[in-house]
GUVO-690879 format. One line per 2 residues: number of its first residue (from 0); their letters; for each residue x, y, z of C-alpha. Coordinates in Angstrom, 3 decimals, decimal comma, padded with zeros to 6 digits. Layout:
BEGIN
NUM = a = X:Y:Z ~ ...
//
This chain:
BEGIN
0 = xx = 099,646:148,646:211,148 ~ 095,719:147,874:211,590
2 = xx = 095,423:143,987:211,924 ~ 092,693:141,689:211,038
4 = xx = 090,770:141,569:214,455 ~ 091,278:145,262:214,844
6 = xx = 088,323:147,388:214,589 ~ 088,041:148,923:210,833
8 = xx = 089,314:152,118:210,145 ~ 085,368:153,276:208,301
10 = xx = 083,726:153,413:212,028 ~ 081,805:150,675:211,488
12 = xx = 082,169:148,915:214,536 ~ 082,999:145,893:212,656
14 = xx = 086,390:144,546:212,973 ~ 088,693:144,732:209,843
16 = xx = 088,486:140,901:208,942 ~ 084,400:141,315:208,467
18 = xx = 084,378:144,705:206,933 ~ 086,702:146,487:204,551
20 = xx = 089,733:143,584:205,018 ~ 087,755:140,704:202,810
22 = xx = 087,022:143,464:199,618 ~ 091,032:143,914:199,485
24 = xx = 091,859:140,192:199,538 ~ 090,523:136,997:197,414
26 = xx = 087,692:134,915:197,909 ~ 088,270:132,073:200,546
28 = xx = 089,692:128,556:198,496 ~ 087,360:125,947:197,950
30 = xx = 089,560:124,046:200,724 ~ 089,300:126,921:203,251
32 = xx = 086,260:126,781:203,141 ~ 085,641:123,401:202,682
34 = xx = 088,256:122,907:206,364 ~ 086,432:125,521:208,156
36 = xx = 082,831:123,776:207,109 ~ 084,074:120,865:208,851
38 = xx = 085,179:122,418:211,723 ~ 082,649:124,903:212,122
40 = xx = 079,331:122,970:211,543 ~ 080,633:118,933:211,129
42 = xx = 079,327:119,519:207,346 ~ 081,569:118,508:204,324
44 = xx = 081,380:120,455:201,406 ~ 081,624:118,248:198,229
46 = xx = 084,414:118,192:195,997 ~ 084,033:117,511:191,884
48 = xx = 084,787:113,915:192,385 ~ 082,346:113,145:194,835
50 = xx = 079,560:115,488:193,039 ~ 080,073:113,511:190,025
52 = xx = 079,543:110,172:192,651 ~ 076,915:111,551:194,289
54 = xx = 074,798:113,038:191,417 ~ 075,021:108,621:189,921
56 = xx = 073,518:107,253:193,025 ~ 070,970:110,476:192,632
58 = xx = 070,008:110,060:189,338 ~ 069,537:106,256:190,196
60 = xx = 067,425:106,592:192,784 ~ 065,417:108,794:190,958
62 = xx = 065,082:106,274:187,862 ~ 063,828:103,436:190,611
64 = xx = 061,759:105,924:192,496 ~ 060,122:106,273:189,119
66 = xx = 059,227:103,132:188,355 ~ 058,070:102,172:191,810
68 = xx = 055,658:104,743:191,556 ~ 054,318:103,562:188,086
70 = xx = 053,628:100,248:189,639 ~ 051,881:101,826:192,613
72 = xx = 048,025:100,669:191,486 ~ 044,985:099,198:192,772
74 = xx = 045,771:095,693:193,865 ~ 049,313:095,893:193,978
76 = xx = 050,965:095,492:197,193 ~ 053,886:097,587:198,825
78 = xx = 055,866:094,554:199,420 ~ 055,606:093,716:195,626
80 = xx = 057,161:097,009:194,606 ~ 059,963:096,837:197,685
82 = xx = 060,595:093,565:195,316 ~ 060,578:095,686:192,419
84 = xx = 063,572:097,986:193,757 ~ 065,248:095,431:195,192
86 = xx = 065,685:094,045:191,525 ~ 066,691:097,188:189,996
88 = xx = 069,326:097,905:192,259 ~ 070,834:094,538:192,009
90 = xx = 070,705:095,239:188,370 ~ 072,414:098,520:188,652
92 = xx = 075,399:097,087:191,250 ~ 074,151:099,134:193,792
94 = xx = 072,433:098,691:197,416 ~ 069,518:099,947:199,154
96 = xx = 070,491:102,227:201,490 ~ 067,263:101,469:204,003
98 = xx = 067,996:097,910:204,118 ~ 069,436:096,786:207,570
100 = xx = 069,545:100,390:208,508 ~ 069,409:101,485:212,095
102 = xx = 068,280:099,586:215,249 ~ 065,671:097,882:215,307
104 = xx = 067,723:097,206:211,565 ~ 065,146:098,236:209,034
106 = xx = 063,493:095,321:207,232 ~ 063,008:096,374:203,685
108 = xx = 064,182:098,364:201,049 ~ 062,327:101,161:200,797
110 = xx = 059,924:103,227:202,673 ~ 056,015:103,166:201,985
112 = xx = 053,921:105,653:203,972 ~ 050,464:105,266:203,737
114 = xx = 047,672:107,390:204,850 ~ 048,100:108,598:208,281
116 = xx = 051,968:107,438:207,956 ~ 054,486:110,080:208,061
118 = xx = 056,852:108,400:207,595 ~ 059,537:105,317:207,754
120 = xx = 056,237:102,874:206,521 ~ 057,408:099,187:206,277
122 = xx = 056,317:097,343:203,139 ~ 054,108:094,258:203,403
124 = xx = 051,237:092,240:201,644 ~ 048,418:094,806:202,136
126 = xx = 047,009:095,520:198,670 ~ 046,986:099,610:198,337
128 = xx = 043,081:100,389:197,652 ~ 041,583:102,972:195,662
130 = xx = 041,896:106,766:197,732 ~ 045,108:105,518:199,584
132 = xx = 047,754:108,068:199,215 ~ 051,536:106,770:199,726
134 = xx = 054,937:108,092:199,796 ~ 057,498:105,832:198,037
136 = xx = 061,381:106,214:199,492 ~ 063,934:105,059:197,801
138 = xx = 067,639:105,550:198,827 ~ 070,901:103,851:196,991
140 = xx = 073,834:103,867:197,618 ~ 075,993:103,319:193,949
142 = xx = 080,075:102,972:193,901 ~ 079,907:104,216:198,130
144 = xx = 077,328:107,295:197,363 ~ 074,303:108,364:198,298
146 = xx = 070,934:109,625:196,431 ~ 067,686:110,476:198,352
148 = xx = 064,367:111,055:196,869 ~ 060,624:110,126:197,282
150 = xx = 057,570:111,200:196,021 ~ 053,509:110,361:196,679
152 = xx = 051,462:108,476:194,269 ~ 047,512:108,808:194,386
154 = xx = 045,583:105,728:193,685 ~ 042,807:106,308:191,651
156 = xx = 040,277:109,230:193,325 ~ 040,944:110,211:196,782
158 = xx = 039,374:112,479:199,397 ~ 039,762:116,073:199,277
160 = xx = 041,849:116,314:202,300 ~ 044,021:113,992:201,242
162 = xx = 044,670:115,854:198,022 ~ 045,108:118,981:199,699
164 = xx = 047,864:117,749:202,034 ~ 049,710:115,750:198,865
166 = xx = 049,940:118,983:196,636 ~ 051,072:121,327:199,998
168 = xx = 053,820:119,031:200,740 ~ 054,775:119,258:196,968
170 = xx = 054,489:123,092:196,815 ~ 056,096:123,456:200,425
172 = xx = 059,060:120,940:198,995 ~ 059,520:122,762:195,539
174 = xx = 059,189:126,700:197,134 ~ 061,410:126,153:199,846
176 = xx = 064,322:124,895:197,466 ~ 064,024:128,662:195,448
178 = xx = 065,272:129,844:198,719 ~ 068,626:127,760:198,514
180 = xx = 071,701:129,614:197,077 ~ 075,402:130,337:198,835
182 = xx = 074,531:132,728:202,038 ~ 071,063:131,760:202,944
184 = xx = 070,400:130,820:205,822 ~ 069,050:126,779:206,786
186 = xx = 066,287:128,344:208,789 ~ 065,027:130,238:205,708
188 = xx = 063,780:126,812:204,359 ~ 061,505:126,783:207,651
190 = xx = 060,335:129,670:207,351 ~ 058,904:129,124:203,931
192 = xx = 057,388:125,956:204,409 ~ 055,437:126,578:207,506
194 = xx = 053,486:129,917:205,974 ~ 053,110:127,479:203,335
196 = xx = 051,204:124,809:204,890 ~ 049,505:127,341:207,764
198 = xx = 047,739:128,816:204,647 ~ 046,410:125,279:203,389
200 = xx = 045,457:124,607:206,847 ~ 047,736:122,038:207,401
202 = xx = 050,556:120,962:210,303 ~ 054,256:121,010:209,570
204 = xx = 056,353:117,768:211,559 ~ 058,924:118,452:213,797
206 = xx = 060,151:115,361:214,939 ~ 061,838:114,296:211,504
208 = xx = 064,211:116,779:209,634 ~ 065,963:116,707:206,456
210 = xx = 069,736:115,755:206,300 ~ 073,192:116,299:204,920
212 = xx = 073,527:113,724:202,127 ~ 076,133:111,943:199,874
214 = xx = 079,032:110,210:201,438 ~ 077,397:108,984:204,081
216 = xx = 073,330:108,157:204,646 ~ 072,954:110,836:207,059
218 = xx = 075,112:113,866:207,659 ~ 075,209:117,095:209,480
220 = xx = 073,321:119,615:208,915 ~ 069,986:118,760:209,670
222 = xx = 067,677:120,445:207,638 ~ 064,261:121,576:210,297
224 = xx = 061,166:122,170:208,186 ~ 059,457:123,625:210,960
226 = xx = 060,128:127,467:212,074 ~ 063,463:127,315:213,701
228 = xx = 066,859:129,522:214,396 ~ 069,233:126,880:212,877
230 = xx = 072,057:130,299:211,731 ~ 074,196:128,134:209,080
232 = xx = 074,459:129,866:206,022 ~ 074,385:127,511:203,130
234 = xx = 077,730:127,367:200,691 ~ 078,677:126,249:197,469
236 = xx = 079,488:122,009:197,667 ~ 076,609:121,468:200,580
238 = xx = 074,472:118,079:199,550 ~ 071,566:117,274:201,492
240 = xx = 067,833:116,788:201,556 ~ 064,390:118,457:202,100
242 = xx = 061,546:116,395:202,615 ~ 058,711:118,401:204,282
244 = xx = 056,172:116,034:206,258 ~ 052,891:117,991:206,268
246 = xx = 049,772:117,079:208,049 ~ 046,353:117,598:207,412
248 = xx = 045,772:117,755:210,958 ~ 048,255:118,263:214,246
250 = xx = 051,894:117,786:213,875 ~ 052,884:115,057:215,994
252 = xx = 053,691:111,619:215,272 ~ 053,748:108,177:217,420
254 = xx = 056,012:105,298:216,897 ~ 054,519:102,286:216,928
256 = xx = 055,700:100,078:219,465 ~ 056,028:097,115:217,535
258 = xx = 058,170:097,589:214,510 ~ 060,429:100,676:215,913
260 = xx = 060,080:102,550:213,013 ~ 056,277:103,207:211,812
262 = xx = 055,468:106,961:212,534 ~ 051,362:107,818:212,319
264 = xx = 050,238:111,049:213,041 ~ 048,660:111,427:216,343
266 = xx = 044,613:112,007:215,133 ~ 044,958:109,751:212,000
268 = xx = 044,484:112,078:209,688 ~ 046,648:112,050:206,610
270 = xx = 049,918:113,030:206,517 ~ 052,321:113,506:202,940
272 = xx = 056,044:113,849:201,737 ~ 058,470:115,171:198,814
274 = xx = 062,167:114,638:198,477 ~ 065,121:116,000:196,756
276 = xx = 068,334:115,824:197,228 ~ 069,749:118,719:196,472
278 = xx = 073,563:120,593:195,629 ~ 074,176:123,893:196,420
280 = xx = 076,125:125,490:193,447 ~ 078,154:128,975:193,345
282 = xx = 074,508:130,923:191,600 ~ 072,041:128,555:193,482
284 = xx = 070,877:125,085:193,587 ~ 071,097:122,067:191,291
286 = xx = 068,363:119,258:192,392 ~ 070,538:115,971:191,832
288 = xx = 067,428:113,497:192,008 ~ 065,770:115,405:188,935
290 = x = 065,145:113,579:186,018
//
């Protein structure tokens, strides 16, 4: 009797269990496949409960990313609006998940990137001005789950490189999550996003990746925006982020020295980010942090 591991009986070179065995049998359980995620890749595959959990702190986040970004004017300080979510999330019985995070243990409660910031921008009492462009982050964590988003506000009339870099990231952000659906490939999501922002002119970052998402702050996978060979084929339960940093000019990012966390591009030049967090579902993709 031909087993599993044997090679099939159509030629194929293949061995039964990959070829013509799977077509006679059932589809893998949710828990197979959720127990061979795990121990496979690290990743854990959501169940309904803890879609239902995540998709709350998502749709939170979202509602306080929203109104951070309405506040984000002329005059108005980043520290003001860190207040701002702060409030709402005390409101809501929920947390910020950027608060005390990491080491050096992050200050505030949100993110603000300005300008040549990539990323991981510390609010303070600097009034924004008119041409800034800055990403808002905003993270919660509601009944012990996890929603990601942010988004960049314009204030007023910027410079034409900065606009250019804010509407790639968005395009890079929104094309790349077509590609997600049960089989494809993580790398796929690189490969969109750098033709995308090689055809603006613009620089992809490859020191920060998006993340695996909803039980826990971070989680495997990581999610490369930059061309890369990561072979882990997306399935149905998956939460996790993508949050393309783009650059006007090159890639690379310094830390500054001081706070631990501040990342500036390397030439100055603007830099720009879009988040979702995102579900994969049996026919695609839902994007939790949608409003």
């Amino acid at each position: 009797m031909i087993a599993r591991n044997d090679p099939c009986w159509c030629g194929s070179g293949q061995k039964w269990k990959k070829c013509h065995w799977p077509k006679a049998n059932p589809a893998p359980s949710f828990d197979m496949q959720r127990d061979h995620y795990r121990k496979q890749y690290g990743i854990r595959l959501k169940n309904a409960g803890e879609i239902e959990g995540i998709r709350k702190a998502c749709q939170l986040a979202a509602k306080i990313l929203d109104e951070a970004c309405a506040m984000a004017r002329a005059g108005v300080t980043t520290d003001e609006i860190n207040t701002l979510v702060m409030r709402r999330h005390k409101e809501a019985g929920a947390v910020p998940a950027p608060l005390g995070y990491g080491n050096p243990p992050f200050p505030k409660a949100i993110c603000t990137s300005l300008n040549e910031v990539i990323c991981h921008g510390i609010p303070d009492d600097t009034p924004l001005m008119e041409g800034d462009i800055v990403n808002i982050d905003v993270t919660s964590i509601l009944a012990g789950y996890y929603g990601d988003c942010s988004r960049m506000v314009i204030i007023g009339t910027t410079t034409a490189e900065k606009k250019r870099v804010v509407d790639t990231s968005y395009a890079c952000l929104m094309q790349a999550i077509e590609v997600v659906k049960p089989g494809a490939m993580v790398c796929e999501i690189g490969d969109v996003i750098e033709k995308i922002a090689k055809e603006a002119g613009c620089s992809v970052v490859n020191q920060f990746v998006g993340h695996g998402v909803g039980c826990e702050f971070h989680e495997p996978p990581q999610i490369p925006h930059h061309k890369n060979t990561m072979q882990i084929p997306f399935e149905t339960g998956m939460t996790f982020t993508i949050e393309p940093m783009i650059n006007a000019g090159v890639r690379d990012a310094v830390i500054d020295s001081k706070d631990g966390w501040t990342a500036r591009t390397a030439d100055n030049r603007p830099s720009a980010q879009w988040e979702h967090t995102l579900l994969v579902t049996p026919h695609g993709v839902d994007i939790l942090t949608l409003l």
